[in-house]
MARLO-926858 format. One record per residue (C-alpha): residue in one letter; chain; x, y, z. Coordinates in steps of 0.2 Angstrom, whole numbers, always signed. Layout:
# residues N
  residuo  cadena      x      y      z
        A       A      X      Y      Z
...
END
This chain:
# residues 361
  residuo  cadena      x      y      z
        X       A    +32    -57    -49
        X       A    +26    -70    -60
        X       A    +25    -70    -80
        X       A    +10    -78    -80
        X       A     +8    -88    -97
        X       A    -11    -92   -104
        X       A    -17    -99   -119
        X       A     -8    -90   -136
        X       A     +5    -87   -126
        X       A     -2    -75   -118
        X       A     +9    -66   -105
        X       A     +0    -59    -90
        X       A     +5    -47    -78
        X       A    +14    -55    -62
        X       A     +9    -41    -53
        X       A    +15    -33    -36
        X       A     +5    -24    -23
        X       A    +13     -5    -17
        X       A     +7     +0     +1
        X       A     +3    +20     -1
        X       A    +11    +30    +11
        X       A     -3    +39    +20
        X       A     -6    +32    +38
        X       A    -21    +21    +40
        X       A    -34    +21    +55
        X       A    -20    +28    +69
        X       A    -24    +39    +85
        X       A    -16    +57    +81
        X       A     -4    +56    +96
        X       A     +7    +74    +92
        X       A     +6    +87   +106
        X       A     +4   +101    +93
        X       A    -11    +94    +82
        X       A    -23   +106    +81
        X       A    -44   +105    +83
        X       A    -54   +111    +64
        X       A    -65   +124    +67
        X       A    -83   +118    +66
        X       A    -88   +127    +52
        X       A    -78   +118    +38
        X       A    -83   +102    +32
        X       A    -70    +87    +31
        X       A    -74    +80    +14
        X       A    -74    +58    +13
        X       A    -62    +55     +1
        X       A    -55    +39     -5
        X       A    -35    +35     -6
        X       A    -33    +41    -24
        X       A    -44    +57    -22
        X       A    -35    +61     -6
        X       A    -19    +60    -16
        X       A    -25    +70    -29
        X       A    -31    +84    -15
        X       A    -14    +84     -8
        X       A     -4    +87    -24
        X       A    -17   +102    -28
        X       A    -14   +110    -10
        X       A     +3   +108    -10
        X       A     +6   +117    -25
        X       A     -7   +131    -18
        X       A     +1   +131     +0
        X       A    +16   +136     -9
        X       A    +30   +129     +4
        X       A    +18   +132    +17
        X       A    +13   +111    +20
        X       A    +23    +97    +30
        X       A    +19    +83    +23
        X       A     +0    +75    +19
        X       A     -8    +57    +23
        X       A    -22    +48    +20
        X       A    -31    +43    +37
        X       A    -42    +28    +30
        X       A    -53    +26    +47
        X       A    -60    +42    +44
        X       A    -58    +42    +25
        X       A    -48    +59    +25
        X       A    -34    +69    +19
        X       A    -21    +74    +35
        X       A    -11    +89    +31
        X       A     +2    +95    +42
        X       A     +5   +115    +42
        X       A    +14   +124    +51
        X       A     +2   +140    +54
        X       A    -16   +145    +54
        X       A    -16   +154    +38
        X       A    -10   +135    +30
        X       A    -24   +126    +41
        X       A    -38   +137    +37
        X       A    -32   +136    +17
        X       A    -34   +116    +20
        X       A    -50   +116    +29
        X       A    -59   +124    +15
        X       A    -52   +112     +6
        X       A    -60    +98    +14
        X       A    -44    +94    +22
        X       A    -40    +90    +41
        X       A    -25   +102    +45
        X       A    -15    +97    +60
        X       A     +1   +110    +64
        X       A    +17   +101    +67
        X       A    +36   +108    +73
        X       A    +45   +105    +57
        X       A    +42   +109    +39
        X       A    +46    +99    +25
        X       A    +61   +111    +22
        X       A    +67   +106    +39
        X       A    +63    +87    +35
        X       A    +72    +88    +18
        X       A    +88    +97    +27
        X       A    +89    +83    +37
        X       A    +90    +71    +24
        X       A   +102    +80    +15
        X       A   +113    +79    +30
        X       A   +111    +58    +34
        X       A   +115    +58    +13
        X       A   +133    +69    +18
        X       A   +136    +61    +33
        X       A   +130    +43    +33
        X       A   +129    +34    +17
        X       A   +130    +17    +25
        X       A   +127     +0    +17
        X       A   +110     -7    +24
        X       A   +103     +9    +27
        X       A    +89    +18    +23
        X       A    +76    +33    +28
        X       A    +59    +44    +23
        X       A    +50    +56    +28
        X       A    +36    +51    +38
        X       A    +21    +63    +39
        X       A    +11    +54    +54
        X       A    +26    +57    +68
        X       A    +34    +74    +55
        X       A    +50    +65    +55
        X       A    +64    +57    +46
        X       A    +62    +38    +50
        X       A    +79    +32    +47
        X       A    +81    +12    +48
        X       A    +94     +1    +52
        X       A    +95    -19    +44
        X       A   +104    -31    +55
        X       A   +122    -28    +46
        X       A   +124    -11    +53
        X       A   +137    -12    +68
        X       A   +148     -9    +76
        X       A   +158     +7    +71
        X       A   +145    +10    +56
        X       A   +130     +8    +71
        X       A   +139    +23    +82
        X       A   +142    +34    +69
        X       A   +122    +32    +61
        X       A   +116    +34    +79
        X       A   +129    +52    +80
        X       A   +120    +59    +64
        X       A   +102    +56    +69
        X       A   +106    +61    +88
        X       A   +112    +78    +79
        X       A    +94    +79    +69
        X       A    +87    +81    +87
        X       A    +68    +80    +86
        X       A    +68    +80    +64
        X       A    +74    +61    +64
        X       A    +75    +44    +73
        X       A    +82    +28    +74
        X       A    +73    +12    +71
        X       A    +82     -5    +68
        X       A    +76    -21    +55
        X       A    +77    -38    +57
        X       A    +82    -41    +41
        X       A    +93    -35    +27
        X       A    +91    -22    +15
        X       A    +94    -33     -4
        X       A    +88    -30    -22
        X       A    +76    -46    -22
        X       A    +82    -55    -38
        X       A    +86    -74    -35
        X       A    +73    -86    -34
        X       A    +54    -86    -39
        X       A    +46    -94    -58
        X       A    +43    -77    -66
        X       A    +53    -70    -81
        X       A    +69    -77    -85
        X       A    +86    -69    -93
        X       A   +104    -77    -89
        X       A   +108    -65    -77
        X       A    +94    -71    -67
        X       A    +76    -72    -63
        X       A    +63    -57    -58
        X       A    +42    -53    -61
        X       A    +35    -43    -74
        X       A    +28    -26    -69
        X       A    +15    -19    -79
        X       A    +12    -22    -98
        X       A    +16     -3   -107
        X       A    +16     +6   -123
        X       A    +30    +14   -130
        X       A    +28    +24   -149
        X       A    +14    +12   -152
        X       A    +24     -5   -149
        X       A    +20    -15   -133
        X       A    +32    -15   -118
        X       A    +32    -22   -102
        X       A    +41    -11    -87
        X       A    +49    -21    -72
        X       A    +66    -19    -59
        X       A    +82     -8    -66
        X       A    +91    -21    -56
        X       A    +84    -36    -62
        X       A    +96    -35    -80
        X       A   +105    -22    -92
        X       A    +98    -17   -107
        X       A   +101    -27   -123
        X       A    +97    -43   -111
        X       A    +83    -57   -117
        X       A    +68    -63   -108
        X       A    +60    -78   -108
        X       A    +43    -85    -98
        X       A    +54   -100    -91
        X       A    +73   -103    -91
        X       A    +80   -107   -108
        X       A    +64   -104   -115
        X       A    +59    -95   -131
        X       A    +63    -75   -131
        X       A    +49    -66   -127
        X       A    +56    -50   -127
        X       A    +73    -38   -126
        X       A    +76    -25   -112
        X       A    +77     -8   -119
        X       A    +82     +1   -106
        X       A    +88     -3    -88
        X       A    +91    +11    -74
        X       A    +99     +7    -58
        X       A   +107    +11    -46
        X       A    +97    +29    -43
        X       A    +83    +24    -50
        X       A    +76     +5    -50
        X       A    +68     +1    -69
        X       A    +67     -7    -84
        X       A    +58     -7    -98
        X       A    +57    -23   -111
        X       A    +49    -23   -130
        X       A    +39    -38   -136
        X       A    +44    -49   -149
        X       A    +35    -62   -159
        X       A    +16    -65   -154
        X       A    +16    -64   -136
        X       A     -1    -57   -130
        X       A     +1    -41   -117
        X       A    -16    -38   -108
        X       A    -16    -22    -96
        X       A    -18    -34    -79
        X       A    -10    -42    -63
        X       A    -11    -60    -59
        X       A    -20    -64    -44
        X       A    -13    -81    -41
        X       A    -34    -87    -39
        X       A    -39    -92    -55
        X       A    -43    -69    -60
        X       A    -34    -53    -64
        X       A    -33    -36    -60
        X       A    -36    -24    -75
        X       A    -26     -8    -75
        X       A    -32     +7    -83
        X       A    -20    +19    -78
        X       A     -4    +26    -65
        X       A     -6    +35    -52
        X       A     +7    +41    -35
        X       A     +8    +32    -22
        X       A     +0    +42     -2
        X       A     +5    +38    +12
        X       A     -7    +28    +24
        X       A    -14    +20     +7
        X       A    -17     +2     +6
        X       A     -9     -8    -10
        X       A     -6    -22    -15
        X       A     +9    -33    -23
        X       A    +10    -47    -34
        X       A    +26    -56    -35
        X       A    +30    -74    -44
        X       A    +38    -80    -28
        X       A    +25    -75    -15
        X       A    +11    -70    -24
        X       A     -1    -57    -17
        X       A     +1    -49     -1
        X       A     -6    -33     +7
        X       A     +0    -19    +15
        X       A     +1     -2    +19
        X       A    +12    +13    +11
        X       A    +21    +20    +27
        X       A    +33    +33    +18
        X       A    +38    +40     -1
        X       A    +54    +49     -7
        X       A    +63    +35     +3
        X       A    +82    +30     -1
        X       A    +88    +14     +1
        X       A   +107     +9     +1
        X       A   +109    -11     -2
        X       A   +128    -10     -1
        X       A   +141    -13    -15
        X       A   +137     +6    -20
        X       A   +119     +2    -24
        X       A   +109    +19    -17
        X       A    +90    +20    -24
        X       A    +81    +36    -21
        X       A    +65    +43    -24
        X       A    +55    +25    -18
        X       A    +39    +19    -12
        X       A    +41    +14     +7
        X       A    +27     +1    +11
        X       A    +26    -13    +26
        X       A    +22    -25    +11
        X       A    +30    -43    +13
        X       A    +42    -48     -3
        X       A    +54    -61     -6
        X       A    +69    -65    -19
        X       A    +62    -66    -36
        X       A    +48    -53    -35
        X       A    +60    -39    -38
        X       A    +49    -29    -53
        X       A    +34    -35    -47
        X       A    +20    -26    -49
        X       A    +12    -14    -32
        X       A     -5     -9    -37
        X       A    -20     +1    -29
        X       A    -38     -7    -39
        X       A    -35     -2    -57
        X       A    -22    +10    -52
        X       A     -1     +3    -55
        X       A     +7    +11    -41
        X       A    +27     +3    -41
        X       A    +38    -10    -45
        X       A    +44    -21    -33
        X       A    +64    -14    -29
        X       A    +70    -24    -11
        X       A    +68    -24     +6
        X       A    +72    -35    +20
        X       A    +62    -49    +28
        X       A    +51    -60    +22
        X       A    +32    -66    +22
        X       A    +34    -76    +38
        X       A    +41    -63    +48
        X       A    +38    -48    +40
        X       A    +48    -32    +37
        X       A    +50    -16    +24
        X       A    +49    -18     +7
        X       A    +53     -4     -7
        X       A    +46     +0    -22
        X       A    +49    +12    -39
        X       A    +36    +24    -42
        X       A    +28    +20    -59
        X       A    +24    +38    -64
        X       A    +43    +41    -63
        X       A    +48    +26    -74
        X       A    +32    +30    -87
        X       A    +41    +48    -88
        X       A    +56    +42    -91
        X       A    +53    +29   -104
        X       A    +39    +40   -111
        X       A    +27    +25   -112
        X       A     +9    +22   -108
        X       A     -2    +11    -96
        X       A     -9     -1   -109
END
């Protein structure tokens, strides 16, 4: 993501779009979906809302959902269940129940067992509530030996996982792009942050370790220290301002206009984001699976992310993901590119504003 720099040095937001998780506009294609009764009322909700829904029913459902999405054709939240006493409990919520095979303790089991017994460089996999799976996905360096024993563990998983390969390869996305600058290499800045009153901005764990310099152009002036720095496990970082550099609460749109933000919010799957990046500025896409873990080699496992089909390229690692006014993630890795396409990752903000105890602002 790009630094952007206006008058009074000014530092902008390079922000990066997040694709929500939540499947968008799709045919419900599962055997076992179930029909609402007529007498509830499927509410229209946006993205945000229908995230907002799910996190209340999951916590009155009580184990008792498998999973939720956000089905932007017919502006409603999906919500799989596994028995009539959780569908009814959603429908007079205003939620479209649908009853799946496997619940999210079954889906979670199976990741467990793929985290045991196949924790293999360029890797990765997440739960995906449209198909009530584990998607586990391949990048082009998995062969081989590797390749047979992957396809052994998901084969095992029957019905709860499958196999899908990438073109590309799974990498932090830190080389490249005219964004922020330290020695150890170039990245985009997130979103501008307050921590005990002194302003921040928050971008990739991966991007530098803390005690390292930033500056809007190599071998510039400072523009700020990295505080803190989180990875691998976690993906983020969070930078203090010095001297007088301005920190507005926005995202460069790379037309001339910026995006405010005004707050954080979780990313849902089937939600359409956006990402800013200094290297490929903004692209759109769709969130497509959360809790996702990522292995880009070398020892370097990221859990917890934003799964998204959101094009990126080296140097928009920490690049903002946003939905409106809403920061969503930071740009992590992926593989591919915006010609051809492919999976990009992406740290939740919530998570990294918990951690750092800092603000939208």
């Amino acid at each position: 993501m790009q630094h952007r720099r206006i008058p009074k040095r000014r530092a902008a937001l390079a922000g990066g779009a997040v694709v929500a998780l939540l499947g968008v506009g799709f045919t419900f294609q599962t055997a076992n979906a179930s029909e609402e009764p007529r007498q509830f009322t499927v509410k229209t909700l946006s993205a945000t809302a229908a995230g907002n829904l799910a996190t209340s029913l999951d916590a009155k459902l009580a184990g008792g959902s498998a999973g939720a999405y956000y089905d932007a054709r017919s502006k409603a939240l999906v919500v799989n269940v596994i028995d009539e006493a959780a569908a009814d409990s959603v429908r007079a919520a205003g939620g479209r129940a649908r009853i799946v095979e496997h619940t999210l303790a079954e889906l979670t089991g199976a990741r467990q067992t793929l985290k045991k017994q196949a924790t293999i460089p360029g890797t990765s996999w997440a739960v995906d509530p449209v198909t009530n799976k584990v998607v586990v996905t391949a990048d082009r360096t998995v062969k081989g030996a590797a390749w047979d024993k992957l396809g052994k563990v998901v084969e095992s998983l029957g019905s709860k996982a499958e196999l899908k390969r990438s073109a590309g390869e799974f990498k932090p996305l830190v080389a490249g792009g005219d964004a922020i600058h330290t020695g150890g290499g170039r990245c985009s800045l997130g979103f501008n942050v307050v921590k005990d009153g002194q302003p921040h901005f928050i971008t990739a764990g991966h991007c530098g370790e803390a005690g390292s310099e930033w500056a809007e152009s190599q071998g510039g002036p400072a523009i700020g220290t990295m505080a803190d720095s989180q990875f691998p496990g976690n993906d983020f970082a969070l930078v203090k301002y010095s001297g007088d550099t301005e920190h507005p609460s926005e995202v460069n749109l790379y037309n001339g206009s910026a995006q405010q933000i005004t707050k954080a919010g979780e990313a849902t799957v089937g939600m359409k984001v956006s990402r800013s990046g200094s290297t490929t500025q903004v692209h759109d896409g769709e969130v497509t699976g959360l809790n996702a873990t990522v292995n880009y080699g070398n020892g370097d496992v990221v859990e917890g992310l934003i799964q998204t089909t959101v094009c990126a390229e080296p140097g928009d690692s920490g690049g903002s993901l946003f939905a409106g006014d809403t920061a969503i993630g930071l740009t992590s890795g992926g593989s591919g590119d915006c010609s051809a396409g492919g999976e990009t990752f992406f740290q939740p903000v919530p998570e990294a504003l918990a951690a750092f105890g800092a603000q939208i602002g």
